[in-house]
DRENTOR-924198 format. One record per residue: residue number from 1; residue in one letter; z, x, y of N, C-alpha, C in turn. Coordinates in nm, 4 decimals, always signed. Example, Ala and Ser with C-alpha at 12.3 -4.5 7.8 and 13.67 -1.06 7.14 Angstrom:
BEGIN
1 | a | +0.7800 | +1.3190 | -0.5690 | +0.7800 | +1.2300 | -0.4500 | +0.7800 | +1.3200 | -0.3300
2 | s | +0.7080 | +1.2850 | -0.2250 | +0.7140 | +1.3670 | -0.1060 | +0.7870 | +1.2900 | +0.0030
END
This chain:
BEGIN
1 | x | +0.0000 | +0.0838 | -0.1185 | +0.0000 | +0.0000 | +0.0000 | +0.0000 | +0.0878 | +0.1241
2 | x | -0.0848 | +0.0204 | +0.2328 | -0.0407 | +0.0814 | +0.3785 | +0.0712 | +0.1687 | +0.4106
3 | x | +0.0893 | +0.1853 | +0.5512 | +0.2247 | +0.1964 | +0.5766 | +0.2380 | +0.0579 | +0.6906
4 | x | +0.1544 | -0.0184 | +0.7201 | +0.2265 | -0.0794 | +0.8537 | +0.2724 | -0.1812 | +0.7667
5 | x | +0.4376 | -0.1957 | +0.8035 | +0.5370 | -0.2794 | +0.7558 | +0.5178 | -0.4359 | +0.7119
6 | x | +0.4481 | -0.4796 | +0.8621 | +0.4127 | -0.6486 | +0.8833 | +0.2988 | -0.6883 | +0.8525
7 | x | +0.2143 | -0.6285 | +0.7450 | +0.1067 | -0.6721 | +0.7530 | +0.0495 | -0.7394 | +0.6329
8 | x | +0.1785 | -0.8205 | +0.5445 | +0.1495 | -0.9026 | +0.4762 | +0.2991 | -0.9759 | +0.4440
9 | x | +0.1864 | -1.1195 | +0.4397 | +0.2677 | -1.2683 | +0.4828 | +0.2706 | -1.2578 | +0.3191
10 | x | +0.3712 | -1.3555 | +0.2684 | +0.3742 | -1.4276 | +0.1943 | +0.4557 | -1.5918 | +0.1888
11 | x | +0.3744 | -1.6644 | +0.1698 | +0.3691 | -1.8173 | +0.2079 | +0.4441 | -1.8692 | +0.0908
12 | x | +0.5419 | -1.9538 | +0.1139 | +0.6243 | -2.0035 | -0.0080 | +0.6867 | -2.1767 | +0.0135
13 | x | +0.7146 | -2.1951 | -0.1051 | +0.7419 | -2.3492 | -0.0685 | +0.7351 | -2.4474 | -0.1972
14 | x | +0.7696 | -2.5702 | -0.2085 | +0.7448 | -2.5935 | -0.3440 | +0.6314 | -2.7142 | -0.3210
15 | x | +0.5977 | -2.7432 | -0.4389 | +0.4924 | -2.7940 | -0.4370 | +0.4663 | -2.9245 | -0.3200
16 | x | +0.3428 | -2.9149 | -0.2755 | +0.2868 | -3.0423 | -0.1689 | +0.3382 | -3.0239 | -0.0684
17 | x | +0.4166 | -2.8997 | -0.0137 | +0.5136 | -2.9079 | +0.0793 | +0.3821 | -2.8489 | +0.2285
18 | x | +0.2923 | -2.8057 | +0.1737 | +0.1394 | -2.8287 | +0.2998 | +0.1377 | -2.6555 | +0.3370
19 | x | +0.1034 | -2.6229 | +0.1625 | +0.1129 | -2.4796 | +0.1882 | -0.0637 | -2.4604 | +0.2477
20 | x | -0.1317 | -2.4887 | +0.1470 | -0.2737 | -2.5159 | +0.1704 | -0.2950 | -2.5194 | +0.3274
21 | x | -0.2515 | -2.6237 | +0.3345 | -0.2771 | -2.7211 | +0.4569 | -0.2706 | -2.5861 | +0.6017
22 | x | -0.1307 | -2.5491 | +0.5785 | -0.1467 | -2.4115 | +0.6957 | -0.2205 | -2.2943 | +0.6812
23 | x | -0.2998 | -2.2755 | +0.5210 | -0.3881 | -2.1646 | +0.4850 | -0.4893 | -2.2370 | +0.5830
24 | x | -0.5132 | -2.3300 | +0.5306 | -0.7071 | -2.4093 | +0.6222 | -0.6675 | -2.3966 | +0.7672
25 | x | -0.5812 | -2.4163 | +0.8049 | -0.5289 | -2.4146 | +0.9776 | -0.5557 | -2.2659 | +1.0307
26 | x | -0.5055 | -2.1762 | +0.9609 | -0.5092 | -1.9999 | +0.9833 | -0.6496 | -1.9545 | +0.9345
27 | x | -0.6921 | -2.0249 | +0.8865 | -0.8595 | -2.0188 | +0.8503 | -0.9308 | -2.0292 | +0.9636
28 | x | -0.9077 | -2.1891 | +0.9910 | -0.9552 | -2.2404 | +1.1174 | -0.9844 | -2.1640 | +1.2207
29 | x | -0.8363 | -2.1165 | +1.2511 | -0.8284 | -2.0344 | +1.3863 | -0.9013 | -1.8985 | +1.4286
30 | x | -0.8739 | -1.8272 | +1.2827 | -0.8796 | -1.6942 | +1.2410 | -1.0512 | -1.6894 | +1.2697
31 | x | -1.1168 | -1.8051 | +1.2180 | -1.2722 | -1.7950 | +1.2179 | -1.3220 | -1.8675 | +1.3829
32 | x | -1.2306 | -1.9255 | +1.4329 | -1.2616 | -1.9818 | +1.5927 | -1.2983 | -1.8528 | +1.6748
33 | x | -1.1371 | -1.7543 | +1.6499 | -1.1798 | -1.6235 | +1.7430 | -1.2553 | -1.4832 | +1.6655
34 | x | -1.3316 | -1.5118 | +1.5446 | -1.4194 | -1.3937 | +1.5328 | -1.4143 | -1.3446 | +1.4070
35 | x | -1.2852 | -1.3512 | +1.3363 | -1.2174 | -1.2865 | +1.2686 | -1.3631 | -1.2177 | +1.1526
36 | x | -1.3001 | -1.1049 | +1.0809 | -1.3942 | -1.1485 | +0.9664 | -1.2541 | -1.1580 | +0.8727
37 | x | -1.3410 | -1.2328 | +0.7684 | -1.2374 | -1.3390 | +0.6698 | -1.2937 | -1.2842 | +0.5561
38 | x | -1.1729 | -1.2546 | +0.4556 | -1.1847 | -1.2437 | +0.3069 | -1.1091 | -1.2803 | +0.2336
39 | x | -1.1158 | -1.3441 | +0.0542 | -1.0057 | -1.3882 | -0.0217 | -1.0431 | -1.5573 | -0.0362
40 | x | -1.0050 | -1.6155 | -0.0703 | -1.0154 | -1.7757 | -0.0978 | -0.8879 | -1.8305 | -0.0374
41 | x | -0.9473 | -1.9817 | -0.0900 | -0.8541 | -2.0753 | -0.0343 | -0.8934 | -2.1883 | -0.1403
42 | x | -0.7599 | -2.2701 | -0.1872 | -0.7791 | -2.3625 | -0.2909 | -0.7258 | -2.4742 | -0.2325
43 | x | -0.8074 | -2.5609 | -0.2142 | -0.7716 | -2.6963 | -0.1394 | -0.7562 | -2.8107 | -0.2942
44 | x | -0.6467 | -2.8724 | -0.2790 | -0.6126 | -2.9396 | -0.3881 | -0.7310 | -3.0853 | -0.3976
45 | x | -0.7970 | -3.1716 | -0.4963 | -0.8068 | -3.3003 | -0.5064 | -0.7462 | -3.3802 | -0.5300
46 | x | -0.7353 | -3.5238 | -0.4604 | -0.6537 | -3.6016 | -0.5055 | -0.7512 | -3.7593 | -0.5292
47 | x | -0.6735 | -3.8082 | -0.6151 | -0.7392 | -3.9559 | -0.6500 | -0.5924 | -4.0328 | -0.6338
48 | x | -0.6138 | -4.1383 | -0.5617 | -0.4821 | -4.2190 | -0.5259 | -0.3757 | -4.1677 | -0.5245
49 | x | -0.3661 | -4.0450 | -0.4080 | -0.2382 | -3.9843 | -0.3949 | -0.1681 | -3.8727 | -0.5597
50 | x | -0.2618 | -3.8487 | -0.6480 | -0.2404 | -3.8111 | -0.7446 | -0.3272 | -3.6611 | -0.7372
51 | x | -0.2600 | -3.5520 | -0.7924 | -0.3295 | -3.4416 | -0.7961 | -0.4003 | -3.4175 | -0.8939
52 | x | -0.4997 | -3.4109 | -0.8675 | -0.6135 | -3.4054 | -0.9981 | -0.6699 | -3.2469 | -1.0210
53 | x | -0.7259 | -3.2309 | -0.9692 | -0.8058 | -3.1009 | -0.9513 | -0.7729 | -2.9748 | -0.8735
54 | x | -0.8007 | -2.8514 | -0.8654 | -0.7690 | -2.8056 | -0.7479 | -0.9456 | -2.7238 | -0.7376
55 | x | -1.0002 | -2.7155 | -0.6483 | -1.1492 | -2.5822 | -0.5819 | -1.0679 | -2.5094 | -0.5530
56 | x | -1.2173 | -2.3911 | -0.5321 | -1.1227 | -2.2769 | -0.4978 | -1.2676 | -2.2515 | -0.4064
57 | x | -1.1908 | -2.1976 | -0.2429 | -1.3210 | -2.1735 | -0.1473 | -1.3432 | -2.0149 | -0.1884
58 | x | -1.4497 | -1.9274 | -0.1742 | -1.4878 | -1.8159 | -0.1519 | -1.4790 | -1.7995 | +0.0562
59 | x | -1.3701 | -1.7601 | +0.1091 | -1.3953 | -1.7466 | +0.2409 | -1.4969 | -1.6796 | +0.3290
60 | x | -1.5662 | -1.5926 | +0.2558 | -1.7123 | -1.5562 | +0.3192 | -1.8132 | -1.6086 | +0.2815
61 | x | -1.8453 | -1.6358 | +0.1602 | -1.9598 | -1.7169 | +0.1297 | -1.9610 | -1.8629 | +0.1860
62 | x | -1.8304 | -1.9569 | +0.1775 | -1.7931 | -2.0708 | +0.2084 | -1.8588 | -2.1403 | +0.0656
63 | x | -1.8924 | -2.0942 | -0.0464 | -1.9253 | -2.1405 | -0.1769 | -1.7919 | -2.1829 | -0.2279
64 | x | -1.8138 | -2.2910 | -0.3050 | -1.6655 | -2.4297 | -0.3263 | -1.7418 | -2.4660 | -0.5187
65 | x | -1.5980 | -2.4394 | -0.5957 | -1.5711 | -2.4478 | -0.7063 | -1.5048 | -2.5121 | -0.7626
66 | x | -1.4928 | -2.5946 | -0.8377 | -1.3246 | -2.6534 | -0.9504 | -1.3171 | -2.5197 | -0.9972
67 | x | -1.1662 | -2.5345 | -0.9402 | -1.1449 | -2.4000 | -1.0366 | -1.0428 | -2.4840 | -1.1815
68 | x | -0.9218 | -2.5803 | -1.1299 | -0.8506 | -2.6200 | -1.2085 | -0.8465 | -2.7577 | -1.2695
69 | x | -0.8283 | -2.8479 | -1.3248 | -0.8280 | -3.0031 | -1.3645 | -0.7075 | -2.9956 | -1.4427
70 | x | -0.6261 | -3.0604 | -1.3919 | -0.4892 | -3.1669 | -1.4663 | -0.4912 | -3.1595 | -1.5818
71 | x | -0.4213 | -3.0903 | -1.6979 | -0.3694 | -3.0900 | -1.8230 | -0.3481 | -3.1677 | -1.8768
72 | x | -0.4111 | -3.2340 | -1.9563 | -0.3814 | -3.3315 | -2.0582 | -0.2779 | -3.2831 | -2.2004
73 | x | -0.2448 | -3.3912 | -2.3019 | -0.2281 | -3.3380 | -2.4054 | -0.3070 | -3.2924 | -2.5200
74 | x | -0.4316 | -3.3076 | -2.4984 | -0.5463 | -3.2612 | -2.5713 | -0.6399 | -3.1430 | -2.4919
75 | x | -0.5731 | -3.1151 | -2.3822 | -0.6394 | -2.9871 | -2.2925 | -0.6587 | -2.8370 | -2.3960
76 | x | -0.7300 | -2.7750 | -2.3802 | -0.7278 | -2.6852 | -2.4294 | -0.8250 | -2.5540 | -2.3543
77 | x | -0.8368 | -2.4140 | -2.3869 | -0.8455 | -2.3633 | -2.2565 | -0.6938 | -2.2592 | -2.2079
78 | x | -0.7304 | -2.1911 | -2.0685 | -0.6323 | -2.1233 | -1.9991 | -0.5549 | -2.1983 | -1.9484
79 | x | -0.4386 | -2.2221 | -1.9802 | -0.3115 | -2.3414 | -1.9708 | -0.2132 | -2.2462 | -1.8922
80 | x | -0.1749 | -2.3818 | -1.7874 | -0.0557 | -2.3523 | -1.7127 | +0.0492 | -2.4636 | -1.7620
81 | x | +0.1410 | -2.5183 | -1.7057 | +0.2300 | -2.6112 | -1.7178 | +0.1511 | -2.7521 | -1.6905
82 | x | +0.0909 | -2.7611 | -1.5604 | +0.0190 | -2.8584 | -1.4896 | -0.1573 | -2.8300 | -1.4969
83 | x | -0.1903 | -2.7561 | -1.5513 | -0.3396 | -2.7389 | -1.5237 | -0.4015 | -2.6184 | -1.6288
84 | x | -0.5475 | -2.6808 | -1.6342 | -0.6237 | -2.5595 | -1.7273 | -0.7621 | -2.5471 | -1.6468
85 | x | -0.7081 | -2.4127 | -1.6630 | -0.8774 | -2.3324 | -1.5678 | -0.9679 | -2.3568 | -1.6158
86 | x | -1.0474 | -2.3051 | -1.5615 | -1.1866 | -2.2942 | -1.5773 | -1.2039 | -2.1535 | -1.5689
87 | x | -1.2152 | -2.0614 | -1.7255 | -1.2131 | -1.9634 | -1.6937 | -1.3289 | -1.8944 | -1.6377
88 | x | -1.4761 | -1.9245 | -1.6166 | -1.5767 | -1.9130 | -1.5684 | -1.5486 | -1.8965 | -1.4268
89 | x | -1.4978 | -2.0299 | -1.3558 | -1.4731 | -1.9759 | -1.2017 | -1.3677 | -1.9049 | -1.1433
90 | x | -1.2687 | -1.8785 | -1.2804 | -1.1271 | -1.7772 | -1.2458 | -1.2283 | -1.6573 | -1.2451
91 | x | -1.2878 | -1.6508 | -1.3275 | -1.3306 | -1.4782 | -1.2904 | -1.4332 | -1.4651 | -1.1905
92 | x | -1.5381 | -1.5545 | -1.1547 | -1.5938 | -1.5677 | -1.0435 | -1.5001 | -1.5483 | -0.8859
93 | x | -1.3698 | -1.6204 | -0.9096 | -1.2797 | -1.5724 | -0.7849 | -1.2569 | -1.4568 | -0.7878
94 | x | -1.1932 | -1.3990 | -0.9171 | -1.1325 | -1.3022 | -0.9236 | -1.2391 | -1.1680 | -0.8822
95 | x | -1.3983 | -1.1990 | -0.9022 | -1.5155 | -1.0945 | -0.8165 | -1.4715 | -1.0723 | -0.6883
96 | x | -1.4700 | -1.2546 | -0.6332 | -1.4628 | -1.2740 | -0.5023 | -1.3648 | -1.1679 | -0.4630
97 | x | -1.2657 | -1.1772 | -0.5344 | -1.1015 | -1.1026 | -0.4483 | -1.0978 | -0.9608 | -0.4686
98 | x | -1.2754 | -0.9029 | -0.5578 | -1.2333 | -0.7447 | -0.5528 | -1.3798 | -0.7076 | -0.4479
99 | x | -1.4154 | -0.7793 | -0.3437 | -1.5038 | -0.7929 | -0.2346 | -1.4280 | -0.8044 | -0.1283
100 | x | -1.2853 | -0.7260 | -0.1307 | -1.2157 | -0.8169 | +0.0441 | -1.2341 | -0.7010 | +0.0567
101 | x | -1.2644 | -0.5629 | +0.1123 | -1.2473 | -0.4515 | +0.1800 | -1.3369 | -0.4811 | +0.3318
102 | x | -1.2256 | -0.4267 | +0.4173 | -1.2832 | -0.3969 | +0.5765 | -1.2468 | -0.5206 | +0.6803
103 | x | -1.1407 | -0.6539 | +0.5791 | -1.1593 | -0.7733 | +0.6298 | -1.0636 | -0.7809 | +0.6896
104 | x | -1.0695 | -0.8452 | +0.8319 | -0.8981 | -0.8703 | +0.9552 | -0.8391 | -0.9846 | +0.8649
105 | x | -0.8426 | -1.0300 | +0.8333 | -0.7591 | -1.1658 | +0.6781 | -0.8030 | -1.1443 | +0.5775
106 | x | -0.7182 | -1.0994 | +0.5165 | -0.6921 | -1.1500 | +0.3739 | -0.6126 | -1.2633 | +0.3331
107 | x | -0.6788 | -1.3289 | +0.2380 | -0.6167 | -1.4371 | +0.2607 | -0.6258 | -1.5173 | +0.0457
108 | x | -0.5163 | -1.5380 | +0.0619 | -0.4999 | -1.5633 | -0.1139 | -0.3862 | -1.6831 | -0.1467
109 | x | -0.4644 | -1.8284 | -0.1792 | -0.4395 | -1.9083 | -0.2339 | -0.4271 | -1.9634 | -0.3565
110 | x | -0.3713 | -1.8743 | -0.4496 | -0.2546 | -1.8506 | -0.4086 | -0.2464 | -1.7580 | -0.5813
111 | x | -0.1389 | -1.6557 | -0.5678 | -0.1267 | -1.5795 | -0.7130 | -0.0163 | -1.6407 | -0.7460
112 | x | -0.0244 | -1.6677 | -0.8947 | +0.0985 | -1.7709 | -0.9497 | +0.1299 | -1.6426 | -1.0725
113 | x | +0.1595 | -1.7643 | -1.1863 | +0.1779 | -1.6956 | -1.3303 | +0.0875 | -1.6227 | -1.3855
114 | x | +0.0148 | -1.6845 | -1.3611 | -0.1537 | -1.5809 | -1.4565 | -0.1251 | -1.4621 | -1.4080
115 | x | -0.1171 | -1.3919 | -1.3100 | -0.1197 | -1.2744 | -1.2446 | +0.0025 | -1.1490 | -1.2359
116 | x | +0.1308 | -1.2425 | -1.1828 | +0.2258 | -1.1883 | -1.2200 | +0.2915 | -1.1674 | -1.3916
117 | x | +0.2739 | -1.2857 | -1.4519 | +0.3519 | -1.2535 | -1.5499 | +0.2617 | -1.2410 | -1.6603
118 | x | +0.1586 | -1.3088 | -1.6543 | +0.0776 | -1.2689 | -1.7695 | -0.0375 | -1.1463 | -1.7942
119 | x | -0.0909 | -1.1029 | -1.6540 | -0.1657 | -1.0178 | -1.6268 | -0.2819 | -1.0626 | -1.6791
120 | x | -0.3470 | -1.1983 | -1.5751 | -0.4662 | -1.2281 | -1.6262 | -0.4715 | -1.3338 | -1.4972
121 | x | -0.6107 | -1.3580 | -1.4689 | -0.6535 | -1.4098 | -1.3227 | -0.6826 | -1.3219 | -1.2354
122 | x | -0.6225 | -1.3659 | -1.1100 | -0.6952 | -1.2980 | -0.9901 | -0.6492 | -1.1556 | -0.9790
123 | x | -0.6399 | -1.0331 | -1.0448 | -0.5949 | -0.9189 | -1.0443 | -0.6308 | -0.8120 | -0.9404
124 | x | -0.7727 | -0.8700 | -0.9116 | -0.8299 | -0.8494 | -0.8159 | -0.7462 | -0.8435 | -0.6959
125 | x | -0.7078 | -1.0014 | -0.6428 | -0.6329 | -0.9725 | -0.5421 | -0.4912 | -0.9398 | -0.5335
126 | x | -0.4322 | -0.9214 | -0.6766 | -0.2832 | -0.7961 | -0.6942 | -0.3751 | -0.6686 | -0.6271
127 | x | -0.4472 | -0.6150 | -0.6494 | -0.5087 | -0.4834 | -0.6141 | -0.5634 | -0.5206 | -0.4783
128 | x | -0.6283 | -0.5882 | -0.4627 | -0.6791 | -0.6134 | -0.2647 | -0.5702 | -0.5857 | -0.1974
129 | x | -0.4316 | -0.6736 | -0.2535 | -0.3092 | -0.6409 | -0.1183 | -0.2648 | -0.5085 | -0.1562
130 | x | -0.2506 | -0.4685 | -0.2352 | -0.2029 | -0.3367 | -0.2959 | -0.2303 | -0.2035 | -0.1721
131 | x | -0.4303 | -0.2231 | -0.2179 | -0.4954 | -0.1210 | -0.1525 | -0.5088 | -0.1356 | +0.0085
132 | x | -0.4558 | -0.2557 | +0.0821 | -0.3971 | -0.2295 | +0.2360 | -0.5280 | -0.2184 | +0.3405
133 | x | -0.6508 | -0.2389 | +0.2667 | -0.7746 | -0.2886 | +0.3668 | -0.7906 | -0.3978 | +0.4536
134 | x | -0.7188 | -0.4694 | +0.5239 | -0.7097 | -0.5401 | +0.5740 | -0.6247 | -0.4970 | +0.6778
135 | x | -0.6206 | -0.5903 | +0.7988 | -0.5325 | -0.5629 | +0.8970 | -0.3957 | -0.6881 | +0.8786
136 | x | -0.3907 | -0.7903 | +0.8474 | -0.3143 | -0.8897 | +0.7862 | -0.3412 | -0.9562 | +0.6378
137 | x | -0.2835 | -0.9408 | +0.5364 | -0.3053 | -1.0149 | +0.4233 | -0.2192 | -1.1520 | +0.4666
138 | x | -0.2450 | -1.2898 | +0.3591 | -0.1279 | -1.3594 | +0.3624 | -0.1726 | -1.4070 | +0.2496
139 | x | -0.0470 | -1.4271 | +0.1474 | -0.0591 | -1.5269 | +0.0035 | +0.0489 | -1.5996 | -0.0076
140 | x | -0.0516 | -1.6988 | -0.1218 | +0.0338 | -1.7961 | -0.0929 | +0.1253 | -1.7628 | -0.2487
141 | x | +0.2403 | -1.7535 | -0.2686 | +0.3453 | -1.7456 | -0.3681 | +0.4357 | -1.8503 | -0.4382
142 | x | +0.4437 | -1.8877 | -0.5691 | +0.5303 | -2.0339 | -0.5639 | +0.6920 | -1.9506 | -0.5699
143 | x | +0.8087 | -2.0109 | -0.5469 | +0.8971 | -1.9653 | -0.5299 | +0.9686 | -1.9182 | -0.6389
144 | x | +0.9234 | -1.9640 | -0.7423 | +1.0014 | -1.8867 | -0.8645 | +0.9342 | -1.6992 | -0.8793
145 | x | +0.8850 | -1.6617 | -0.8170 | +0.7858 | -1.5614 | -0.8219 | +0.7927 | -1.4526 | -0.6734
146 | x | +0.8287 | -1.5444 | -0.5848 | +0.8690 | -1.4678 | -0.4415 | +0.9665 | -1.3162 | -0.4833
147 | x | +1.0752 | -1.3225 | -0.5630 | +1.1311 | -1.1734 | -0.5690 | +1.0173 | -1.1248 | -0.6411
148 | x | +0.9535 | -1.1502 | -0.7082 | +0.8581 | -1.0477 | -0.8337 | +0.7751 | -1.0012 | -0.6862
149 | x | +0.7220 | -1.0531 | -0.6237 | +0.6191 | -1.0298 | -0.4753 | +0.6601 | -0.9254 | -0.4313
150 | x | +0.7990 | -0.9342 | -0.3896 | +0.8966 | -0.8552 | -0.2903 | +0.8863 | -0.7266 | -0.3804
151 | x | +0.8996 | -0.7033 | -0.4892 | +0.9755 | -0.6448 | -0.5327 | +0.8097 | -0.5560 | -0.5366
152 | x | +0.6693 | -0.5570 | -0.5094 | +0.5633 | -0.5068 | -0.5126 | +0.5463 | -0.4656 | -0.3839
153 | x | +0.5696 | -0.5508 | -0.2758 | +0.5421 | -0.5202 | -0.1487 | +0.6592 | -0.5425 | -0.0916
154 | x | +0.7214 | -0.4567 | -0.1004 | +0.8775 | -0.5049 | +0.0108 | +0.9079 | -0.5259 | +0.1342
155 | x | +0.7672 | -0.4599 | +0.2164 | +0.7508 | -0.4967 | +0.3567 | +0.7191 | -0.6056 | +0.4176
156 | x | +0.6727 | -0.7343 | +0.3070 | +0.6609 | -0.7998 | +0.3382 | +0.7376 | -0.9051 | +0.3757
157 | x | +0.6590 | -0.9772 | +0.5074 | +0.7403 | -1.1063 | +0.5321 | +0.7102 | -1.2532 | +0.4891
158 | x | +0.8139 | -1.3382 | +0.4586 | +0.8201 | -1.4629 | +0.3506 | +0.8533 | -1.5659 | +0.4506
159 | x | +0.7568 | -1.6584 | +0.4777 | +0.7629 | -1.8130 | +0.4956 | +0.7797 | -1.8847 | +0.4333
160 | x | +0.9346 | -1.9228 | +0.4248 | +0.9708 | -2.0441 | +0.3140 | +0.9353 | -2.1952 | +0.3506
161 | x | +0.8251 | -2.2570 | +0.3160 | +0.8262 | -2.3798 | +0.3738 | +0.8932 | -2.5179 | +0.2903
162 | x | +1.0156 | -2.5716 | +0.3516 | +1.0938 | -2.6026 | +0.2924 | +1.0464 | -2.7763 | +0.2950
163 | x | +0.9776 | -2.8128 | +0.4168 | +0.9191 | -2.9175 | +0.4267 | +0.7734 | -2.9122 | +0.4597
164 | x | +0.7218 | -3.0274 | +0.4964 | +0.6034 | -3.0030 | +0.5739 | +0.6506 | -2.9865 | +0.7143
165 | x | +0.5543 | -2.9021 | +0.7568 | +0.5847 | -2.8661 | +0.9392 | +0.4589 | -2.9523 | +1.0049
166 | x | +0.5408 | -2.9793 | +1.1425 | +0.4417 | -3.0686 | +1.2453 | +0.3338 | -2.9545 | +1.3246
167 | x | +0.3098 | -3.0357 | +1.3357 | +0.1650 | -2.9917 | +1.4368 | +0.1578 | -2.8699 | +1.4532
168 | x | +0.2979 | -2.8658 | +1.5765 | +0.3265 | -2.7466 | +1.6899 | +0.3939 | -2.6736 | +1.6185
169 | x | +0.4352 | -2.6550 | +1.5105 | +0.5015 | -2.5778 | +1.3837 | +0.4224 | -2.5050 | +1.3635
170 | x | +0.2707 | -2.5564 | +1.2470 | +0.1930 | -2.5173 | +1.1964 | +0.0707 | -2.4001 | +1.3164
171 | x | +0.0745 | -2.4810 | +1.4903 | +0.0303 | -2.3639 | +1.5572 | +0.1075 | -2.2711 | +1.5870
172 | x | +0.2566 | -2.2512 | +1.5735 | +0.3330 | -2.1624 | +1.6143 | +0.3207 | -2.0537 | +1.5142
173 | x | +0.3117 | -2.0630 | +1.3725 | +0.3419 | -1.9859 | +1.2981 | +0.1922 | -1.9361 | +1.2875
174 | x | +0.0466 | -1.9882 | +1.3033 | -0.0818 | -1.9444 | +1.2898 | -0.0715 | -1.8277 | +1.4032
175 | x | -0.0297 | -1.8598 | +1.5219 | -0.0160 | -1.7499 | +1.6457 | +0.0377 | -1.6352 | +1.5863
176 | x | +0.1764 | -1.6527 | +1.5342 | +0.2780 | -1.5232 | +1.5059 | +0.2009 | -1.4880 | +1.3974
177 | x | +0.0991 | -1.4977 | +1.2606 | +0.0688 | -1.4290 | +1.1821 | -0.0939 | -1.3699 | +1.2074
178 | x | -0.1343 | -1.3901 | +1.3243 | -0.2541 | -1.3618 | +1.3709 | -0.2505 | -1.2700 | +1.5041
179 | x | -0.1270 | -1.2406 | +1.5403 | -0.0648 | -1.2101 | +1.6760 | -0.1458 | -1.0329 | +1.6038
180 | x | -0.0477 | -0.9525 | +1.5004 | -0.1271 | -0.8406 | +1.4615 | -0.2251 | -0.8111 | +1.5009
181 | x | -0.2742 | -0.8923 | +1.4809 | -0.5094 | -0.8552 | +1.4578 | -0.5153 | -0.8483 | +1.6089
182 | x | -0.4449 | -0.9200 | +1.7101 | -0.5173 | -0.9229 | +1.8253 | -0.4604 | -0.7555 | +1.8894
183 | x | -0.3693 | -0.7657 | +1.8159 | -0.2755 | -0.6010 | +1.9377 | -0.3558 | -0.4533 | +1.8373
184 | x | -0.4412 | -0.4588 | +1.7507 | -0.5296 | -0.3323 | +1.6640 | -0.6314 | -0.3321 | +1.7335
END
């Protein structure tokens, strides 16, 4: 890793709590003033308030995938608790995430179990934040997994989002994690 201390977020929170929701916002912004952008973003589907699916964006291409579909009891496949990949577009991301070099965001929605504990998925982007090409990384982390993070990158700083945040929340915290890029 780098040496500059602050230069990776990690986003935490438990589920639906609008982790996504502030990745697409810091997207938003990040691509309003110039940025160049690397890493994905997985915007969840829903059918009547029910989580079905999750895509996964490629942030430079803007190319959009299922990456995941809802686990059944007859699912079969790369199994999580709640969902089975698609291992075709896991490794298609996982290209995506060894293509972030030279980028002002990095940006990773999100490394779960596959990565940390099983050593399989996006490994790619374990090694993107690792290797410190970027001027800000931010990922998104579920909270059972935040010390395993820490304990890789210790410089990093952790947004626990404990609820959903309003508006002026969600621009306050896009400012402070984009504030970096503007002072390099």
């Amino acid at each position: 890793m780098s040496d500059n201390t602050s230069k990776i977020w990690i986003i935490t929170g438990p589920f639906q709590v609008g982790k996504t929701y502030f990745c697409h916002n810091l997207v938003n912004e990040a691509q309003r003033r110039g940025y160049k952008l690397a890493g994905v973003i997985c915007p969840p589907v829903f059918e009547e308030q029910n989580k079905t699916a999750i895509t996964i964006e490629d942030l430079k291409s803007h190319q959009r995938k299922t990456l995941a579909t809802k686990r059944t009891t007859e699912t079969e496949g790369l199994l999580t608790d709640h969902w089975v990949f698609d291992e075709e577009v896991l490794l298609w991301g996982n290209r995506v995430l060894g293509e972030t070099i030279g980028c002002d965001l990095l940006l990773i929605d999100e490394l779960g179990p596959l990565e940390f504990n099983r050593g399989q998925g996006w490994l790619n982007g374990l090694q993107a934040i690792d290797n410190g090409d970027y001027k800000i990384a931010v990922v998104v982390i579920r909270p059972v997994l935040v010390e395993t993070a820490q304990k890789r990158w210790p410089n990093a700083i952790v947004i626990d989002f404990q609820a959903r945040l309003k508006l002026e929340e969600t621009r306050y915290l896009v400012e402070k994690v984009l504030l970096p890029i503007e002072q390099k």
